[in-house]
C-alpha positions as CSV (number, residue, x, y, z in Angstrom):
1,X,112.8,86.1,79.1
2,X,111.5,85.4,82.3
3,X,106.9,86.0,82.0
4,X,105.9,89.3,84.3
5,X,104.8,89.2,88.1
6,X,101.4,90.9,86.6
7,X,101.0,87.3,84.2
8,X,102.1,84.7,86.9
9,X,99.7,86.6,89.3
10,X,96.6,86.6,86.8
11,X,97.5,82.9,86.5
12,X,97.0,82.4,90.5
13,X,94.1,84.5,90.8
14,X,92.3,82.3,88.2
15,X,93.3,79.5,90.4
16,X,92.2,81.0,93.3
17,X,88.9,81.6,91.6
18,X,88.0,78.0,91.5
19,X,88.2,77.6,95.3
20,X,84.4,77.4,97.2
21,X,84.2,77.8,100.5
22,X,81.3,74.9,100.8
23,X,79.4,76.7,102.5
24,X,79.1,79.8,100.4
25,X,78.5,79.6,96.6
26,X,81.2,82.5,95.6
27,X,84.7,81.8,95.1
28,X,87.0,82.9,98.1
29,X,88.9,85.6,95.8
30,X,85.4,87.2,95.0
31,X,84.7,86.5,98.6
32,X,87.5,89.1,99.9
33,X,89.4,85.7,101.5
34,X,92.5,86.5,100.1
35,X,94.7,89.8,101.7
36,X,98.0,89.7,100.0
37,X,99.6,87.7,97.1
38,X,103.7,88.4,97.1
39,X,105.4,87.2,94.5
40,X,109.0,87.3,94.3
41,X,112.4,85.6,92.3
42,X,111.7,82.5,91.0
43,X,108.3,82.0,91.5
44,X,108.1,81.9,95.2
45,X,104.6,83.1,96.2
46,X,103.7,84.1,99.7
47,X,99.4,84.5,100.3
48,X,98.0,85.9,103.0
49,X,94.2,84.9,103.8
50,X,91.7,84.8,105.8
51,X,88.4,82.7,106.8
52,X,84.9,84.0,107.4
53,X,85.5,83.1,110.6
54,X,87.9,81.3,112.7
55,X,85.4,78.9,113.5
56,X,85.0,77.9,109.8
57,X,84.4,74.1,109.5
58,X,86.9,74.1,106.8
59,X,89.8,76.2,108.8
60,X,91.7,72.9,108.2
61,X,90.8,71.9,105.1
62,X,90.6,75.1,103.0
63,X,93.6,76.8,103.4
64,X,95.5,73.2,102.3
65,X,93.4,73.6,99.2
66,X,94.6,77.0,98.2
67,X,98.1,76.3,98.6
68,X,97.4,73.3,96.6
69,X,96.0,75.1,93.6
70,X,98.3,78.3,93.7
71,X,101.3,75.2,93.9
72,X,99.8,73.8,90.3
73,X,100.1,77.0,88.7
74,X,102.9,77.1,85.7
75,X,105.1,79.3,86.8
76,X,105.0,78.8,90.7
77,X,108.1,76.9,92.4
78,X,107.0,77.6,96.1
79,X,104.3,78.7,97.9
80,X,103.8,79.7,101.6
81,X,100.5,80.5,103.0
82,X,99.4,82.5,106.2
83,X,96.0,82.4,107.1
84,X,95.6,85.7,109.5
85,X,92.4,87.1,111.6
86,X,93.5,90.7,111.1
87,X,91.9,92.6,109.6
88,X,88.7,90.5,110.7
89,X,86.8,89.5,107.6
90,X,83.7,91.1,106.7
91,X,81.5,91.4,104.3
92,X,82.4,94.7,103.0
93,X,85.2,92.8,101.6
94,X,83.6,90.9,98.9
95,X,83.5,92.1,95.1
96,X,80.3,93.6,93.6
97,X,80.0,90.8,92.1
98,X,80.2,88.3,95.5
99,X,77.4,90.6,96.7
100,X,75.3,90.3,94.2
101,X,75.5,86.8,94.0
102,X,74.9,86.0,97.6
103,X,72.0,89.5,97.6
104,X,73.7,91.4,100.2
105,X,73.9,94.6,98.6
C-alpha cells in the first residue's frame, strides 16, 4: 500500500526544516519561504518558494539546497522547484514561532 501524501509531506517539511538561510537563524519553512508543496503520483513533488529578497546572497545557492534535501527524502522520485517573487515575501509570513525567535512580534 502506497504511504499517504499527508506522510511523504511531513517527511519534506522536516527536511525543509533543516535549511538556514545564513543569514537568518530560523529555518526557511518557519521563515514563510516556502508557498506551495504539490505532491503528486509517484512521488513527484513540485515547491514553490521564495527568498527574502531577490537580492539574497544565497538566490543561487539556496534554492539548489532545498531541492537537494526534498530529493533525499524516502519516498521522493522527483522534485521540481520554482522560486517566485509573487506574493513578495514579508514578514507576516513567518510562524509564531520565527517571530519569536528573531523578536519581531
Amino acid at each position: 500500500m502506497a504511504e499517504s501524501k499527508e506522510a511523504l509531506e511531513e517527511r519534506i517539511v522536516e527536511a525543509l526544516k533543516t535549511v538556514y538561510d545564513p543569514e537568518i537563524p530560523v529555518d526557511i519553512y518557519e521563515l514563510g519561504l516556502i508557498y506551495e508543496i504539490d505532491i503528486q503520483e509517484g512521488g513527484k513533488v513540485d515547491i514553490k518558494m521564495t527568498l527574502t529578497s531577490p537580492m539574497c546572497p544565497v538566490a543561487e545557492s539556496l534554492p539548489m539546497e532545498v531541492q537537494q534535501k526534498v530529493w533525499e527524502v524516502e519516498g521522493v522520485s522527483e522534485v521540481s522547484l520554482n522560486v517566485v517573487y509573487d506574493p513578495p515575501w514579508n514578514k507576516e509570513m513567518m510562524s509564531e514561532e520565527a517571530r519569536f525567535a528573531l523578536d519581531m512580534f
